[in-house]
PyMOL CGO cylinders between C-alpha atoms (Angstrom):
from pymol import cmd
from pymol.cgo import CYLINDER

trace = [
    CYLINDER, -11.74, 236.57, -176.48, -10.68, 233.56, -174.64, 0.3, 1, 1, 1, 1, 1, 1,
    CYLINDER, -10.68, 233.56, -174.64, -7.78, 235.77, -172.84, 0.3, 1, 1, 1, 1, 1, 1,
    CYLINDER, -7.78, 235.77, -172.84, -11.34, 237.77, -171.32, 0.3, 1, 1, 1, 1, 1, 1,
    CYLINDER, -11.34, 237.77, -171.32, -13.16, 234.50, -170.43, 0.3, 1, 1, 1, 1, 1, 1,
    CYLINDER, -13.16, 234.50, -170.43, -10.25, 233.27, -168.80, 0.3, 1, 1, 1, 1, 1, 1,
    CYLINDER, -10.25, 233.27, -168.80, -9.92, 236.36, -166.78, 0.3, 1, 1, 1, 1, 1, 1,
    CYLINDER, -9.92, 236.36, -166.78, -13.58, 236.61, -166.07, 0.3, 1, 1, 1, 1, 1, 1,
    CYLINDER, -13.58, 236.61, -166.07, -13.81, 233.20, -165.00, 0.3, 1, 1, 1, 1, 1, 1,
    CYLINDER, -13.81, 233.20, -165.00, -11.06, 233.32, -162.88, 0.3, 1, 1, 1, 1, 1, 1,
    CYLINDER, -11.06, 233.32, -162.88, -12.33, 236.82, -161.15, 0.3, 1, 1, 1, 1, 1, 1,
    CYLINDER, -12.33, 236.82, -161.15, -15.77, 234.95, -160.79, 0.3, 1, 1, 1, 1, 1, 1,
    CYLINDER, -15.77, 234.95, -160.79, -13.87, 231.83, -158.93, 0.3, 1, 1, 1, 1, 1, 1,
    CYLINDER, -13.87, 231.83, -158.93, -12.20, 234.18, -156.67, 0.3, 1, 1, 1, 1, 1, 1,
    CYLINDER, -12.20, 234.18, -156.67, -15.14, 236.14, -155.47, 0.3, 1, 1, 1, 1, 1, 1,
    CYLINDER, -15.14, 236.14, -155.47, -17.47, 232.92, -155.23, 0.3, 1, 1, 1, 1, 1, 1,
    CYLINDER, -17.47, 232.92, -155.23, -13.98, 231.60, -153.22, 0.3, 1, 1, 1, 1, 1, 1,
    CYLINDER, -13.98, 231.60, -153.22, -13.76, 234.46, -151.10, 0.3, 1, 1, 1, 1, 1, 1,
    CYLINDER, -13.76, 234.46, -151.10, -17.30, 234.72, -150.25, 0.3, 1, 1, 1, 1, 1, 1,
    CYLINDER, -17.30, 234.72, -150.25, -17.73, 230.94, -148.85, 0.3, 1, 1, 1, 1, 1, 1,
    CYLINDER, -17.73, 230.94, -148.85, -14.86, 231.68, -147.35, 0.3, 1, 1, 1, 1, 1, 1,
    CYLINDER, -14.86, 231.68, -147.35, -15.72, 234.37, -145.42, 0.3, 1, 1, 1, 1, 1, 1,
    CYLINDER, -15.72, 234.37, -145.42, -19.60, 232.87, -144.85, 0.3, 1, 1, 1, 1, 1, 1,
    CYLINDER, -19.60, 232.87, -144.85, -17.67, 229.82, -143.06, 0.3, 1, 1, 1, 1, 1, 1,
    CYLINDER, -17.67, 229.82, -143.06, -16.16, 232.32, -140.80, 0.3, 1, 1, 1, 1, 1, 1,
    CYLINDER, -16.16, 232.32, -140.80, -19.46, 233.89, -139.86, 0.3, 1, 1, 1, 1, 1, 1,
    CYLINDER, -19.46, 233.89, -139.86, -21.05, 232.76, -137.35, 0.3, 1, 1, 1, 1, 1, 1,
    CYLINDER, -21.05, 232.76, -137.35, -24.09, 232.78, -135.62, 0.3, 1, 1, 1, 1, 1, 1,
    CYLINDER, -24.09, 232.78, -135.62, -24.76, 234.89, -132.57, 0.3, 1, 1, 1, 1, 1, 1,
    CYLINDER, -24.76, 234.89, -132.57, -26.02, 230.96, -131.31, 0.3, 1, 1, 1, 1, 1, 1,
    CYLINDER, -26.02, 230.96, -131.31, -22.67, 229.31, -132.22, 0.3, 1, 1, 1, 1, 1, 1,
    CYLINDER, -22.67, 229.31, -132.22, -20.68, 232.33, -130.64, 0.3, 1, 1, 1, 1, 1, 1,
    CYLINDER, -20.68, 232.33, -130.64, -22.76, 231.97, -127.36, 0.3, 1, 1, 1, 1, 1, 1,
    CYLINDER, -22.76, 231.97, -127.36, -21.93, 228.37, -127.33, 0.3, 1, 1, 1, 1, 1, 1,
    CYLINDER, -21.93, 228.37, -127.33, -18.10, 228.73, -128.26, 0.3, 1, 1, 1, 1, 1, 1,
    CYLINDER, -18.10, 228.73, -128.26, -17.47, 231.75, -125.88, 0.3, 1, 1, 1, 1, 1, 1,
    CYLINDER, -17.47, 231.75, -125.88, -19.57, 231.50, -122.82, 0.3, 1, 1, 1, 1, 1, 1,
    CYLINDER, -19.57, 231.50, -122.82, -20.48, 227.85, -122.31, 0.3, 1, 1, 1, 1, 1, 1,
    CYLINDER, -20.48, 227.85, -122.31, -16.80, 226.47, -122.97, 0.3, 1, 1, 1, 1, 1, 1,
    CYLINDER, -16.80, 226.47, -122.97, -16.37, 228.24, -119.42, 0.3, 1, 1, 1, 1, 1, 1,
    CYLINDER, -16.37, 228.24, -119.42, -18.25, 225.64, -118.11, 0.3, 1, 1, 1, 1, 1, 1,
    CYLINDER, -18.25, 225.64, -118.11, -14.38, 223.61, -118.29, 0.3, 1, 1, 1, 1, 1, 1,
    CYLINDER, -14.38, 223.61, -118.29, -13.34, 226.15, -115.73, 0.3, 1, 1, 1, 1, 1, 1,
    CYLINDER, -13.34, 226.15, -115.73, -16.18, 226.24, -113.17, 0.3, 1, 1, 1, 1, 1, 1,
    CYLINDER, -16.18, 226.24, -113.17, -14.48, 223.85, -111.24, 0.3, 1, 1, 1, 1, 1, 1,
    CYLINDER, -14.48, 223.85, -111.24, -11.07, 225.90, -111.31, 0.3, 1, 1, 1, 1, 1, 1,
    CYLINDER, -11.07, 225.90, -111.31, -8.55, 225.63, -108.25, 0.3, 1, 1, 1, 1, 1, 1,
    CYLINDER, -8.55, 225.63, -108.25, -8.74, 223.25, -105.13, 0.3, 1, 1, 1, 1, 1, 1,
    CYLINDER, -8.74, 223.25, -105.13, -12.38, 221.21, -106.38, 0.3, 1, 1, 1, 1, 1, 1,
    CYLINDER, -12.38, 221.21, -106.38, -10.54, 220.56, -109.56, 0.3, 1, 1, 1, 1, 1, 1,
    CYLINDER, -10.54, 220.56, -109.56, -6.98, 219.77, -108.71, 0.3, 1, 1, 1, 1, 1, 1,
    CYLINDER, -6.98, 219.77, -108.71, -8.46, 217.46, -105.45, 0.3, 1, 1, 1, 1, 1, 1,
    CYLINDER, -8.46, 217.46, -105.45, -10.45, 215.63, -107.40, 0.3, 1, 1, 1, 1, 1, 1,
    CYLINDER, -10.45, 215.63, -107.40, -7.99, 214.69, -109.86, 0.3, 1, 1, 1, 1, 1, 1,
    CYLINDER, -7.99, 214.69, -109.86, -5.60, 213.93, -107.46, 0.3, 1, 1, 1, 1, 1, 1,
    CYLINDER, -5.60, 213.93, -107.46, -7.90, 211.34, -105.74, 0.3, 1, 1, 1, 1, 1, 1,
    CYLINDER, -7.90, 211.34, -105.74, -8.34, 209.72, -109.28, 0.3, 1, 1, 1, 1, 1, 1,
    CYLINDER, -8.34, 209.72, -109.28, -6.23, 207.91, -111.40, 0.3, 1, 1, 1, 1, 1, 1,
    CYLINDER, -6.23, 207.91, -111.40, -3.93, 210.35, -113.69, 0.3, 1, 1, 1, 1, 1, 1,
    CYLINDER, -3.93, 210.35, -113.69, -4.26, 208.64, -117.30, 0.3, 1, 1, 1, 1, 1, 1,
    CYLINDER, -4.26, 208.64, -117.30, -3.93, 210.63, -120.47, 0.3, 1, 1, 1, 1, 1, 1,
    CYLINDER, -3.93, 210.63, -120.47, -5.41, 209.91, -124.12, 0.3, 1, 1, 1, 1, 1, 1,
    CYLINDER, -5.41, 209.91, -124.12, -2.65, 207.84, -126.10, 0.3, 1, 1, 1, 1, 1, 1,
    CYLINDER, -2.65, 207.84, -126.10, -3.54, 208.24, -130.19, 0.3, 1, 1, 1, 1, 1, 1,
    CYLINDER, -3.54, 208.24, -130.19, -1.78, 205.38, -131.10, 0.3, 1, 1, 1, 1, 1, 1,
    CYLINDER, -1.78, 205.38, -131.10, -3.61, 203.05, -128.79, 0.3, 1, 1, 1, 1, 1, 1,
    CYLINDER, -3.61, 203.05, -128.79, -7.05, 205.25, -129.23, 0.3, 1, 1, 1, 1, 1, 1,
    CYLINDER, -7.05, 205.25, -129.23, -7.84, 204.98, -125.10, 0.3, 1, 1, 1, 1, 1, 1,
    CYLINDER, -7.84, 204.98, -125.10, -7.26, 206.86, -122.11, 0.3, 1, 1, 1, 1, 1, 1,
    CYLINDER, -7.26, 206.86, -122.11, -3.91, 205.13, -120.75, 0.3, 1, 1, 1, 1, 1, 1,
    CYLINDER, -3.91, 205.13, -120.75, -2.18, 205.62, -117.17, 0.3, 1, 1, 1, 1, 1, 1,
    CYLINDER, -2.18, 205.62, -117.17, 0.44, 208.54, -116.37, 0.3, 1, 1, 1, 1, 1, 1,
    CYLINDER, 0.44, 208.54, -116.37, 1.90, 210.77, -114.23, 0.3, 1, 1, 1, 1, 1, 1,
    CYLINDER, 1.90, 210.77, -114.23, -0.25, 213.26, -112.36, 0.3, 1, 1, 1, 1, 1, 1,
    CYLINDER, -0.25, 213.26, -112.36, 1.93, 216.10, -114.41, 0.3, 1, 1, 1, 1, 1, 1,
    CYLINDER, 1.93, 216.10, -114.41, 1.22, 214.38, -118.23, 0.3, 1, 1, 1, 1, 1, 1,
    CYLINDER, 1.22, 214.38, -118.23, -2.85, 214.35, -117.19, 0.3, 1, 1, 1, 1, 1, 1,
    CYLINDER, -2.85, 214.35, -117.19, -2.77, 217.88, -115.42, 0.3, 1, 1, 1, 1, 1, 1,
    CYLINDER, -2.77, 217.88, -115.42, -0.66, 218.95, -119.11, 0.3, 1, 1, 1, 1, 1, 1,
    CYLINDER, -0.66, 218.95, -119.11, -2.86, 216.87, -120.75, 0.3, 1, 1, 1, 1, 1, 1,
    CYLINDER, -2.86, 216.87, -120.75, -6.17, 218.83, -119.39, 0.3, 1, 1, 1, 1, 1, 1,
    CYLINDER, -6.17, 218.83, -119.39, -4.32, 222.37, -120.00, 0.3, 1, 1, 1, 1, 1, 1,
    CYLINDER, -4.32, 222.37, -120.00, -3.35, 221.12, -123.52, 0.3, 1, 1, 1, 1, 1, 1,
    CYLINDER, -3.35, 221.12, -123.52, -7.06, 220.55, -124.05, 0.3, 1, 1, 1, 1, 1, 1,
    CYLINDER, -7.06, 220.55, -124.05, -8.26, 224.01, -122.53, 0.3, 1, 1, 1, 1, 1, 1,
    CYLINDER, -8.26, 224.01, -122.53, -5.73, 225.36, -124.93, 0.3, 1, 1, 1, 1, 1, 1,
    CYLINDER, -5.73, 225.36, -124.93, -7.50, 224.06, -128.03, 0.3, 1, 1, 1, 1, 1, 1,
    CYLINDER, -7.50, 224.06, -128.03, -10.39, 224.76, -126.77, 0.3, 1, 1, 1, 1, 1, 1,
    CYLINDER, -10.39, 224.76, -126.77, -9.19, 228.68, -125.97, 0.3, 1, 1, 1, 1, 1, 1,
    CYLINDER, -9.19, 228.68, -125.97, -8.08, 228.60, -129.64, 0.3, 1, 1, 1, 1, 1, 1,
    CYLINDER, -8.08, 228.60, -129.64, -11.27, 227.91, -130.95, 0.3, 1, 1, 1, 1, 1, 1,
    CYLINDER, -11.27, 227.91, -130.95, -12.03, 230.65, -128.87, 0.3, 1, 1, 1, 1, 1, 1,
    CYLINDER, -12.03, 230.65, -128.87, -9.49, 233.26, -130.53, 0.3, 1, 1, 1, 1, 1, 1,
    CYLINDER, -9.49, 233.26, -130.53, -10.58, 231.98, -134.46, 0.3, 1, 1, 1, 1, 1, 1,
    CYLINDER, -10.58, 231.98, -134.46, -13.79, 233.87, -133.50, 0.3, 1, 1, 1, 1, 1, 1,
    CYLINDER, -13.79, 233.87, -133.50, -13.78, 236.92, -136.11, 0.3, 1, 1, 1, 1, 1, 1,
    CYLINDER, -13.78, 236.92, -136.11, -14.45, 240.10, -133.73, 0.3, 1, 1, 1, 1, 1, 1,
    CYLINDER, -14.45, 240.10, -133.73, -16.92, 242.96, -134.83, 0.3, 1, 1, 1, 1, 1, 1,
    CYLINDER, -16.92, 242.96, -134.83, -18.68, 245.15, -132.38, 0.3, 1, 1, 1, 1, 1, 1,
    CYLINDER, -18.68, 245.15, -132.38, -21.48, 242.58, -131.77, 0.3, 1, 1, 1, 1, 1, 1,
    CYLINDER, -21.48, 242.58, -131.77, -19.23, 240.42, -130.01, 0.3, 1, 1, 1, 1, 1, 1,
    CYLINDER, -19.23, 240.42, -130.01, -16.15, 241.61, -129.24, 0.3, 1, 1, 1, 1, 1, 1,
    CYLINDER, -16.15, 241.61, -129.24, -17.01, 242.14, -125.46, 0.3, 1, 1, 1, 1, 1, 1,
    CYLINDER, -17.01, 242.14, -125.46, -18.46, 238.83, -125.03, 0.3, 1, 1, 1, 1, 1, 1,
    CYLINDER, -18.46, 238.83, -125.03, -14.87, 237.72, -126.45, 0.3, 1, 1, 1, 1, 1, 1,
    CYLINDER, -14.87, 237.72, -126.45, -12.40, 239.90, -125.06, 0.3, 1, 1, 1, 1, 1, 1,
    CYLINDER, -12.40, 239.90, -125.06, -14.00, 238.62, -121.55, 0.3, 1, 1, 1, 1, 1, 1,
    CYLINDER, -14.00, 238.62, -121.55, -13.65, 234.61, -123.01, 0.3, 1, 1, 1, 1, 1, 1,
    CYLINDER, -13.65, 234.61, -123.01, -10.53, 235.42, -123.81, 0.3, 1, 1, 1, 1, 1, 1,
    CYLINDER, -10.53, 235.42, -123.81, -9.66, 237.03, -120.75, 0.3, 1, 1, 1, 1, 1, 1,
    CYLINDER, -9.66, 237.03, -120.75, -11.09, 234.19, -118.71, 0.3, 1, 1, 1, 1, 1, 1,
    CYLINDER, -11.09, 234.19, -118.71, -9.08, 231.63, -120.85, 0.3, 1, 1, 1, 1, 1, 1,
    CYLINDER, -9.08, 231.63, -120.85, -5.73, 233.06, -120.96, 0.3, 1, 1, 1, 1, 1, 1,
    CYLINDER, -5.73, 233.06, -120.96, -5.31, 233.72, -116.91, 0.3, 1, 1, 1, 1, 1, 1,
    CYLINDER, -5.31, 233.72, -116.91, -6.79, 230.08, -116.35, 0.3, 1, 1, 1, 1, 1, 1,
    CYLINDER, -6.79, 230.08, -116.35, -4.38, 228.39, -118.30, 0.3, 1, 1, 1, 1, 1, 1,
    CYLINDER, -4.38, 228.39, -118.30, -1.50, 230.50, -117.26, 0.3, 1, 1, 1, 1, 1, 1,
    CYLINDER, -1.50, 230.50, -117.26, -2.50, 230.10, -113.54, 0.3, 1, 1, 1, 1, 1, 1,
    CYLINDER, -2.50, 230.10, -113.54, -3.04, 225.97, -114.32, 0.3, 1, 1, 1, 1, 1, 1,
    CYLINDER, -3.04, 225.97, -114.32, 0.77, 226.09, -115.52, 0.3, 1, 1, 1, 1, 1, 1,
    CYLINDER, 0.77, 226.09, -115.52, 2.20, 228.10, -112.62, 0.3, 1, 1, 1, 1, 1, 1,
    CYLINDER, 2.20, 228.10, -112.62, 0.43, 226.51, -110.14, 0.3, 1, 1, 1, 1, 1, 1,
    CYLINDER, 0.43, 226.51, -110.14, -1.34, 222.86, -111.44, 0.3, 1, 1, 1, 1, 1, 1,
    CYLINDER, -1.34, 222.86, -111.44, 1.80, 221.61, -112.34, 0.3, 1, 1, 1, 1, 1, 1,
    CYLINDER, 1.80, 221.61, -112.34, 4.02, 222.06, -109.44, 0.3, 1, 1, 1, 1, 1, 1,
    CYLINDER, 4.02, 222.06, -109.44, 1.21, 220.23, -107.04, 0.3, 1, 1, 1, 1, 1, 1,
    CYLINDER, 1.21, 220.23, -107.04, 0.82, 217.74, -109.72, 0.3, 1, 1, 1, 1, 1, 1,
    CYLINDER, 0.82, 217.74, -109.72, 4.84, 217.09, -109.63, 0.3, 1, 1, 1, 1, 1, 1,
    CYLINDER, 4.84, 217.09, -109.63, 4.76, 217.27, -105.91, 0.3, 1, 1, 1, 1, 1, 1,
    CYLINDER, 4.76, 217.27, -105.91, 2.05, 214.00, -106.02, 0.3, 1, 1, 1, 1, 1, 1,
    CYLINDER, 2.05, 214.00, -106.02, 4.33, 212.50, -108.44, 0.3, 1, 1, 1, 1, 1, 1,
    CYLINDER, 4.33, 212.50, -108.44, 7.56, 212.66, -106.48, 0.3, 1, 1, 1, 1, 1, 1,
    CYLINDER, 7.56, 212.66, -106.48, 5.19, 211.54, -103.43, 0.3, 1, 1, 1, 1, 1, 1,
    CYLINDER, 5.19, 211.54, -103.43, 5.31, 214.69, -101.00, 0.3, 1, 1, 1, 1, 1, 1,
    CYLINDER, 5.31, 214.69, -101.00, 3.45, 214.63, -97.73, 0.3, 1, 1, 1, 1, 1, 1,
    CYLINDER, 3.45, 214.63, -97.73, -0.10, 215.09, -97.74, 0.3, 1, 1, 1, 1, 1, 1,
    CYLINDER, -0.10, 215.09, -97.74, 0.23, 218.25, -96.02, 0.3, 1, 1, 1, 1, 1, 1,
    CYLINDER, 0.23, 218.25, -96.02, 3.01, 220.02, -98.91, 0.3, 1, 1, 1, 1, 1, 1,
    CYLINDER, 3.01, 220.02, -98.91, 0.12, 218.68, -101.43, 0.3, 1, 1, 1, 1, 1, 1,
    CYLINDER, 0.12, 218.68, -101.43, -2.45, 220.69, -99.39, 0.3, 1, 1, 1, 1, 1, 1,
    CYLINDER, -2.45, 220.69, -99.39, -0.72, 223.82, -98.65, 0.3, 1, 1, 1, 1, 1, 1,
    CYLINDER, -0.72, 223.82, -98.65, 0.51, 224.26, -102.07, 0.3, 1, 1, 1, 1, 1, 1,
    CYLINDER, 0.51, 224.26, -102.07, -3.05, 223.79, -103.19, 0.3, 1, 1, 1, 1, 1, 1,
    CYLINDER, -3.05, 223.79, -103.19, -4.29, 226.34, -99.80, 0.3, 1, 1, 1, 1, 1, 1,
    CYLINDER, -4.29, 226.34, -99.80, -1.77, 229.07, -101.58, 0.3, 1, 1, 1, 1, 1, 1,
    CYLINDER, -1.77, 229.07, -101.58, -3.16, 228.30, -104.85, 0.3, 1, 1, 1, 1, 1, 1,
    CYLINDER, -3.16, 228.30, -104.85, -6.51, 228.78, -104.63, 0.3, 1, 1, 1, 1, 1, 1,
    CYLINDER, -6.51, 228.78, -104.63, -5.44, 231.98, -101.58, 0.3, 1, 1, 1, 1, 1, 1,
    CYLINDER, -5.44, 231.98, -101.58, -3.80, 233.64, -104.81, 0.3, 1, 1, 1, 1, 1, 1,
    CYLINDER, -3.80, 233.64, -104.81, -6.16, 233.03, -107.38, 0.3, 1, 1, 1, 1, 1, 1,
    CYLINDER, -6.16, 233.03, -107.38, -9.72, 232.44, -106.67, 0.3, 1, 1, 1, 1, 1, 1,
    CYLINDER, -9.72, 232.44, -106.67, -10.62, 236.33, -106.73, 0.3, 1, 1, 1, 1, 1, 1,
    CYLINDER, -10.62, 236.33, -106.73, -9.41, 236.41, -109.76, 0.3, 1, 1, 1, 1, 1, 1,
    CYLINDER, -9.41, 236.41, -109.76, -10.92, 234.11, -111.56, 0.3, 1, 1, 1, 1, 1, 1,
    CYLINDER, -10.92, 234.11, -111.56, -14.08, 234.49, -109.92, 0.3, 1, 1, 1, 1, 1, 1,
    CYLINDER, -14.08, 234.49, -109.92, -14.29, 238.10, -110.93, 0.3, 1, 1, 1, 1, 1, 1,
    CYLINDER, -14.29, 238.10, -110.93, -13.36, 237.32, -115.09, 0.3, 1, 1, 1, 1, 1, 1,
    CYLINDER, -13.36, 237.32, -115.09, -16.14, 233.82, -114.84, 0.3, 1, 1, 1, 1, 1, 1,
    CYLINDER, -16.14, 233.82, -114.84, -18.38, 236.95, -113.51, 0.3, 1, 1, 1, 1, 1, 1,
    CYLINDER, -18.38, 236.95, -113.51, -17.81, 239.46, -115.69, 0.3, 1, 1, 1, 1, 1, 1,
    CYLINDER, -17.81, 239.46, -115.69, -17.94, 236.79, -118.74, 0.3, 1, 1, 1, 1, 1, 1,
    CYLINDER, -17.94, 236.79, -118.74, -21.28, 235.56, -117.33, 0.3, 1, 1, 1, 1, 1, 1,
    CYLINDER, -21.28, 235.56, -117.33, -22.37, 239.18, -117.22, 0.3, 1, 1, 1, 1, 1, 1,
    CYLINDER, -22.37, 239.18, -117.22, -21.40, 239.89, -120.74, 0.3, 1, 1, 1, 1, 1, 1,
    CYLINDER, -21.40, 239.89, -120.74, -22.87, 236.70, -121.84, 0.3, 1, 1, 1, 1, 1, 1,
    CYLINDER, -22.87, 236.70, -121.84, -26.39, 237.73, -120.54, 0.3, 1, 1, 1, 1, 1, 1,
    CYLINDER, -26.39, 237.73, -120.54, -26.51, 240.91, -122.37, 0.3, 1, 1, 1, 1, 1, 1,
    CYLINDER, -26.51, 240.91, -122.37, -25.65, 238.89, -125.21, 0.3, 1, 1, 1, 1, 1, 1,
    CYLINDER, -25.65, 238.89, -125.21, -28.44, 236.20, -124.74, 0.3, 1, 1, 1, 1, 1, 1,
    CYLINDER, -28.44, 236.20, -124.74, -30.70, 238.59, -124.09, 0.3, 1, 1, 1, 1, 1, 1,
    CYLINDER, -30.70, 238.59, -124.09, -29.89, 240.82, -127.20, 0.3, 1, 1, 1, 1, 1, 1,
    CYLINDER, -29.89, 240.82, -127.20, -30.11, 238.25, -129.75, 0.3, 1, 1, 1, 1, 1, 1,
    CYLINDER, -30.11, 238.25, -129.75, -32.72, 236.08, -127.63, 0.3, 1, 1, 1, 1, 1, 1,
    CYLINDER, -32.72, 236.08, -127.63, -31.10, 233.26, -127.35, 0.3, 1, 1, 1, 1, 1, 1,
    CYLINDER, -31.10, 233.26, -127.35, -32.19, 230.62, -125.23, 0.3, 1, 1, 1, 1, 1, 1,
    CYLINDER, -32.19, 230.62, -125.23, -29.92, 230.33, -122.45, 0.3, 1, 1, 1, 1, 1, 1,
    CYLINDER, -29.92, 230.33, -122.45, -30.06, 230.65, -118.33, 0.3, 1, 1, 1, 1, 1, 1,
    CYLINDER, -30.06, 230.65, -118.33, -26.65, 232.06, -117.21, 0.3, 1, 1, 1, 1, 1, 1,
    CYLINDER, -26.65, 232.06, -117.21, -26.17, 231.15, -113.99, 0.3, 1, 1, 1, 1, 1, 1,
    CYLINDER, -26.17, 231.15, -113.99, -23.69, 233.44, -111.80, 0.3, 1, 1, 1, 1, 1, 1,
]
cmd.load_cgo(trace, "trace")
């Protein structure tokens, strides 16, 4: 008898365990919205408004051990920024997909991974050039060639996100102006 008790109060732990678990992983069309579609708002600055203004500010990253923002090199803070767009793009792929939202995803996703690729291919070199003190003008064609080879782009996946988002809004009425 206490062999069956055991059992059944193990099987009762696991299913109680299994569905919090998958409740926590639920979320709510609301929450989804806000992870997928407004963590874009990071990249609406993307390519020469971003990299000039952080060029014309101080490059400081966030030091844990001293708990403050703390001076750098132009390539730590433009790694340091990508870093954070990477845990941020995670948060982005812990999403559980179903059909509800697995457009309004794929096109975060999409949006996400070709930023922060394009950020390490081309942020970083510029950043490095300001570092090692190149001429104004390397610093500005570099970021002329950047923004020549990927504004399209990224313009077209914030648009199509955008899109996607406001068929989302709209379908599960949240309240939300999507501006494209």
């Amino acid at each position: 008898m206490k062999r069956i008790l055991n059992t059944a109060t193990l099987f009762l732990l696991l299913i109680i365990g299994s569905l919090l678990s998958t409740s926590c992983n639920n979320l709510s069309p609301e929450k989804t919205f806000e992870i997928a579609a407004l963590n874009s708002n990071l990249l609406s600055r993307f390519g020469s408004k971003e990299i000039n203004e952080k060029l014309q500010s101080e490059a400081q990253v966030y030091d844990e051990s001293q708990k403050k923002m703390v001076s750098s090199s132009y390539y730590d803070a433009f790694k340091y920024d990508i870093t954070n767009l990477e845990t941020r793009f995670q948060t982005i792929k812990d999403i559980p997909e179903d059909d509800d939202n697995k457009e309004l995803l794929q096109a975060s996703k999409d949006l996400f991974s070709y930023a922060i690729a394009k950020q390490k291919e081309g942020y970083l070199p510029i950043a490095k050039l300001k570092d090692e003190k190149a001429s104004q003008e390397q610093i500005e064609k570099a970021i002329a060639d950047f923004d020549a080879s990927t504004q399209t782009e990224i313009d077209a996946k914030f648009t199509k996100l955008m899109n996607v988002a406001q068929t989302y809004v709209d379908k599960h009425n949240i309240n939300a102006k999507i501006g494209i």
